[in-house]
MDTraj code that builds the backbone (N, CA, C; nanometers):
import mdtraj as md
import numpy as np

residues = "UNK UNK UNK UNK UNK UNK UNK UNK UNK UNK UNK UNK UNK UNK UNK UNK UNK UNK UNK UNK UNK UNK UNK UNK UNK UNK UNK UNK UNK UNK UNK UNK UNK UNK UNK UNK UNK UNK UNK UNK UNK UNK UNK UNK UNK UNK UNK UNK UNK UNK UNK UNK UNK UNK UNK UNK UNK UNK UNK UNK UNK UNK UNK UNK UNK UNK UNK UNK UNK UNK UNK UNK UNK UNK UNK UNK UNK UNK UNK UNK UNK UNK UNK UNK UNK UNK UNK UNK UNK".split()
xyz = np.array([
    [0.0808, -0.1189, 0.0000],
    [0.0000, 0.0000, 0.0000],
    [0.0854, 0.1256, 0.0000],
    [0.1715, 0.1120, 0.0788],
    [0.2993, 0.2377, 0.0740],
    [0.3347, 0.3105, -0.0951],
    [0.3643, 0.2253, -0.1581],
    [0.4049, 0.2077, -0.3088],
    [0.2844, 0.2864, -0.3796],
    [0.1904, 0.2564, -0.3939],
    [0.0215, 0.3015, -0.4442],
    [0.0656, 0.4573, -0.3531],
    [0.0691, 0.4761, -0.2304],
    [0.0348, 0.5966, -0.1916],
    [0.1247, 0.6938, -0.2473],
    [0.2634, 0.6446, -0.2481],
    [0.3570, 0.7273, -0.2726],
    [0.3986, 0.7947, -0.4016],
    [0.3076, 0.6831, -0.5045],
    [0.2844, 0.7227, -0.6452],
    [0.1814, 0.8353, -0.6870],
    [0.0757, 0.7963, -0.5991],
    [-0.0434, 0.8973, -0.6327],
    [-0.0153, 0.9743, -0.5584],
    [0.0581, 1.0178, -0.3940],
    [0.0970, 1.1610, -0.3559],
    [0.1514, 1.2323, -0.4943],
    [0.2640, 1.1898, -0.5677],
    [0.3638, 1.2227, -0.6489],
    [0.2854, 1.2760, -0.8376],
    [0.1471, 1.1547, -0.8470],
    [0.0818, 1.2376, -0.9641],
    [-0.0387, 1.3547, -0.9018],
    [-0.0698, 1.3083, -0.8049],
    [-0.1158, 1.4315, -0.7183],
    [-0.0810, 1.5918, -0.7361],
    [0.0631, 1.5458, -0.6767],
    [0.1338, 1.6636, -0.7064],
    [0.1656, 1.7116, -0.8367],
    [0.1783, 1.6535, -0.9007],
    [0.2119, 1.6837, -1.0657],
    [0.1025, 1.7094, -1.0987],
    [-0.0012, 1.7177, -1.0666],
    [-0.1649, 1.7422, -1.1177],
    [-0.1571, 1.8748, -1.0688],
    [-0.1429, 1.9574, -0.9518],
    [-0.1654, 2.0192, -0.8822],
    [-0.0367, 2.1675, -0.9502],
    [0.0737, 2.1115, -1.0059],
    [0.1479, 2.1837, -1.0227],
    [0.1071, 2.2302, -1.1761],
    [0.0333, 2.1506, -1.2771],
    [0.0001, 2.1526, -1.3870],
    [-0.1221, 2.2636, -1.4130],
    [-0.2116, 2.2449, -1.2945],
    [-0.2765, 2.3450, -1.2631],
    [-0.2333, 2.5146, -1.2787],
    [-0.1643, 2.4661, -1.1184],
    [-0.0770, 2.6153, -1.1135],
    [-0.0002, 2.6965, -1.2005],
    [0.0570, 2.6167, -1.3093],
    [0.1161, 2.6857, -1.4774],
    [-0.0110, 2.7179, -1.5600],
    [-0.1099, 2.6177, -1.5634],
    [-0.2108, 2.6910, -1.6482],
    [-0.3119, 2.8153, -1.5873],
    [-0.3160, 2.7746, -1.4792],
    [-0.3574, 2.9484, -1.4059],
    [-0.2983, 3.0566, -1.4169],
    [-0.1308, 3.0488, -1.4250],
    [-0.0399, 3.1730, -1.4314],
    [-0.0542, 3.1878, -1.6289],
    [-0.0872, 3.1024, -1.6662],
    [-0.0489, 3.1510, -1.7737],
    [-0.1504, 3.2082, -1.8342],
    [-0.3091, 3.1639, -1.7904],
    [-0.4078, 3.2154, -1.7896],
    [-0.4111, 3.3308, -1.7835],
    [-0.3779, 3.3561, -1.6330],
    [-0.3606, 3.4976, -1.5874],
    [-0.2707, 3.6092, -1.6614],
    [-0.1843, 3.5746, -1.7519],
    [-0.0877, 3.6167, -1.7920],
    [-0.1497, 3.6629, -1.8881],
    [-0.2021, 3.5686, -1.9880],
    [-0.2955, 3.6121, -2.0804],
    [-0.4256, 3.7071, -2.0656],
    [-0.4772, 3.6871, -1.9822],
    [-0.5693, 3.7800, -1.9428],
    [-0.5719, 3.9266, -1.8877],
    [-0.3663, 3.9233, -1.8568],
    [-0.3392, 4.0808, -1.7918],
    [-0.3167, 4.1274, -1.9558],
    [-0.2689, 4.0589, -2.0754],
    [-0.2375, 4.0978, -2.2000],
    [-0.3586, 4.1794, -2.2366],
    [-0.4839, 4.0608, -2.2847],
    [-0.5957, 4.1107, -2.3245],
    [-0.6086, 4.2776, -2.2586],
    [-0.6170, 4.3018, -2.1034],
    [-0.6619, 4.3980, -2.1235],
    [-0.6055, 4.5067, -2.1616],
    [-0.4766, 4.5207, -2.1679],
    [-0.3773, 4.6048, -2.1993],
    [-0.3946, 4.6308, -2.3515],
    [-0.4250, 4.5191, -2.4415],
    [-0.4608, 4.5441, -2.5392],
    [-0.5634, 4.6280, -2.5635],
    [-0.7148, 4.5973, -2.4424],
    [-0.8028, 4.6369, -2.4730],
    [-0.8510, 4.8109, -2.4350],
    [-0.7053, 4.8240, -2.3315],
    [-0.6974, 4.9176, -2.2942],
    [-0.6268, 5.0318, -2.4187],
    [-0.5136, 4.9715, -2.4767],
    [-0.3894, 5.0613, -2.5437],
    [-0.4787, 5.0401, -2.6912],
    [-0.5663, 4.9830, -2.7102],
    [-0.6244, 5.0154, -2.8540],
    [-0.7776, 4.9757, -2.8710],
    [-0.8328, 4.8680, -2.8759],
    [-0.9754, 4.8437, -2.9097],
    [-1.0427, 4.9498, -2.8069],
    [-1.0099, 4.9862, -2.6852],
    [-1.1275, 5.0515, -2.6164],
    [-1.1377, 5.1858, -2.6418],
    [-0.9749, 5.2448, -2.7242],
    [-0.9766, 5.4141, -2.7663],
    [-1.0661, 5.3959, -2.8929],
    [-1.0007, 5.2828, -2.9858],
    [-1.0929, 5.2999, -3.1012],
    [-1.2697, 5.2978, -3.0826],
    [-1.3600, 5.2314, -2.9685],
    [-1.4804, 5.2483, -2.9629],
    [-1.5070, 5.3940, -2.9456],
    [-1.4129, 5.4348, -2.8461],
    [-1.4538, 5.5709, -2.7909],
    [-1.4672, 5.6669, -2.8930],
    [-1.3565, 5.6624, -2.9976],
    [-1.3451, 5.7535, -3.1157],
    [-1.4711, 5.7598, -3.2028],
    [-1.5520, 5.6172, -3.1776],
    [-1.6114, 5.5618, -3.3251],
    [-1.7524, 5.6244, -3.2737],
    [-1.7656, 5.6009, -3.1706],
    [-1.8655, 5.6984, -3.0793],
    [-1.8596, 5.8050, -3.0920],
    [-1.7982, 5.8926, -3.0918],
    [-1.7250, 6.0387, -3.0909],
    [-1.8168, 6.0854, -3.2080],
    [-1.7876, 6.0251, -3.3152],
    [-1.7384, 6.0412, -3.4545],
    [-1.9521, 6.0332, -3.5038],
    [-2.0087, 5.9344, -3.4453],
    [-2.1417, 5.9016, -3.4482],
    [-2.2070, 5.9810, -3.3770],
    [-2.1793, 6.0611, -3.2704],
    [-2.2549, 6.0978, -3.2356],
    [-2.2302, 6.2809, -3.2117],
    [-2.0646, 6.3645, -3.3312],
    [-2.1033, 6.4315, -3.3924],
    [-2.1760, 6.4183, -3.5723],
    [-2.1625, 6.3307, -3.6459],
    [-2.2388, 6.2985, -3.7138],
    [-2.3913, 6.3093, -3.6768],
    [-2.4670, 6.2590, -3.5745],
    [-2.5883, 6.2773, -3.5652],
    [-2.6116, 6.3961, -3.5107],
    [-2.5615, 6.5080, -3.4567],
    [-2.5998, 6.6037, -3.4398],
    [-2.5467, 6.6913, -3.5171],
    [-2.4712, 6.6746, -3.6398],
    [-2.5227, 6.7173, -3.8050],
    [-2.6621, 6.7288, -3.8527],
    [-2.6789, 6.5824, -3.8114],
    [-2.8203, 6.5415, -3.9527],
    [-2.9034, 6.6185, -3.8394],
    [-2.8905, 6.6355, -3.7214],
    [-3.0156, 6.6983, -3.6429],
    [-3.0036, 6.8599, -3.6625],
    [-2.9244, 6.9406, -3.6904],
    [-2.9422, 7.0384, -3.6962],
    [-2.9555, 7.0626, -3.8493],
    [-2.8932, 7.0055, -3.9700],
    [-2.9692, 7.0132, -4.0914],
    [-3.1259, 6.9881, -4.0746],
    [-3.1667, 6.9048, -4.0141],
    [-3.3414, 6.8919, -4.0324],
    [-3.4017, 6.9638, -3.9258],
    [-3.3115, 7.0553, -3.8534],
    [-3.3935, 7.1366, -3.8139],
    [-3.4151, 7.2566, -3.9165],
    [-3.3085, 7.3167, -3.9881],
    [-3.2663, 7.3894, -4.0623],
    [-3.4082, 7.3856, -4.1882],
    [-3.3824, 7.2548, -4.2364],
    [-3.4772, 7.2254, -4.3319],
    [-3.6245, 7.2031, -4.2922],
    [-3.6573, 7.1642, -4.2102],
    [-3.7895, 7.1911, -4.1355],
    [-3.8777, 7.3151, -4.1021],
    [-3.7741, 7.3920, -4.0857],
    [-3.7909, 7.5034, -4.0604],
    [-3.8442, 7.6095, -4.1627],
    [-3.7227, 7.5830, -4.2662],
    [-3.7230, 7.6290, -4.4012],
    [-3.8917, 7.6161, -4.4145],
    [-3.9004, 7.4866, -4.4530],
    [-4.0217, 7.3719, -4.5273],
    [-4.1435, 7.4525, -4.4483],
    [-4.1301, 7.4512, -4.3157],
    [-4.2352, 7.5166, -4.2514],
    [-4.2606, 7.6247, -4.2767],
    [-4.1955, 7.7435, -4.3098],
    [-4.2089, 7.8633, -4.3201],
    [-4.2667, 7.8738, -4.4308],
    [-4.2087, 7.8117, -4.5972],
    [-4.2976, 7.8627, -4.6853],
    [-4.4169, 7.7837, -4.6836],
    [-4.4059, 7.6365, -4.6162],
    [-4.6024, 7.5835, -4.6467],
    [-4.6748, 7.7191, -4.5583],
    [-4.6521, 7.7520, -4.4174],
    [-4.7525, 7.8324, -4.3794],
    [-4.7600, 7.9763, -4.4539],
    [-4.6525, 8.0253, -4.5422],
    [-4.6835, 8.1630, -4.6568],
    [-4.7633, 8.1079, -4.7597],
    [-4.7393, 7.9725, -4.8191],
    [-4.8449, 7.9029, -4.9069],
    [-4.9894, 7.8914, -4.8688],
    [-4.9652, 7.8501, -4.7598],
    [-5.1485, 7.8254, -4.6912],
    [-5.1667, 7.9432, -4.6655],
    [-5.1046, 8.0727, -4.5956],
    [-5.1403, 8.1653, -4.6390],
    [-5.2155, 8.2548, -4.7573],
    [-5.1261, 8.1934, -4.8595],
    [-5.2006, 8.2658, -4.9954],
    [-5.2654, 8.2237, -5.0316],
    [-5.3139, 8.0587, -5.0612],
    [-5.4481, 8.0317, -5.0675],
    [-5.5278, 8.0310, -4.9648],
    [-5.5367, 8.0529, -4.8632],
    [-5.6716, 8.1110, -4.7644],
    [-5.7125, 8.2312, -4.8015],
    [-5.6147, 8.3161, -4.8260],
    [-5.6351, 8.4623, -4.9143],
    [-5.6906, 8.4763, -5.0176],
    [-5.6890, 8.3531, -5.0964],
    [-5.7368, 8.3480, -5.2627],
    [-5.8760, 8.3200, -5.2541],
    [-5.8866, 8.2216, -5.1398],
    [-6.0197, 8.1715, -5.1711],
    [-6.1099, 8.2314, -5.1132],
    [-6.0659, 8.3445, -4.9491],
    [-6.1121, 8.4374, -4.9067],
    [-6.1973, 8.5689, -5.0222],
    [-6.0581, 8.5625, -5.0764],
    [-6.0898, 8.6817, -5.1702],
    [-6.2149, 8.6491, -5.2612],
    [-6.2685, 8.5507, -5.3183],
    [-6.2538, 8.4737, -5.4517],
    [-6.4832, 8.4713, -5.4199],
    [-6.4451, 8.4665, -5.2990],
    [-6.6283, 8.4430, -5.2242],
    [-6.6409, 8.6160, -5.2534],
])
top = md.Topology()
chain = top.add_chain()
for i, resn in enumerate(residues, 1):
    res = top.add_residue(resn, chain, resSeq=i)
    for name in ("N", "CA", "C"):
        top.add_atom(name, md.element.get_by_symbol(name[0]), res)
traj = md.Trajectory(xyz[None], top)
């Protein structure tokens, strides 16, 4: 029984140490990722955001611009025909 124990203490341990390299290396990898995600993918979202959301407050102040426009001459239009047809009785 000695023999049996002293083998499986010994893959025990070799199990245990096999572990402990794939955790560090895990970890190792995982301090990379964020550094990556830090030193480039997370500036590039921020930019791409940036970039979208002066773009949309372009198109929002063109359609206010043009709305505005649009509004002004329909109500001089409905103006002149309420006038026409005013007149016209």
């Amino acid at each position: 029984m000695q023999i049996f124990r002293g083998r499986v203490e010994r893959v025990a341990e070799a199990a245990r140490a096999v572990q402990v390299r794939a955790y560090h290396r895990l970890w190792r990898a995982a301090g990379r990722w964020r550094e990556r995600d830090r030193a480039g993918a997370g500036d590039q979202r921020g930019v791409s955001t940036a970039e979208y959301a002066l773009l949309l407050a372009l198109v929002v102040v063109v359609l206010i611009t043009a709305l505005s426009t649009l509004g002004t001459a329909l109500r001089d239009r409905i103006a002149d025909l309420t006038d026409t047809i005013v007149n016209a009785q």
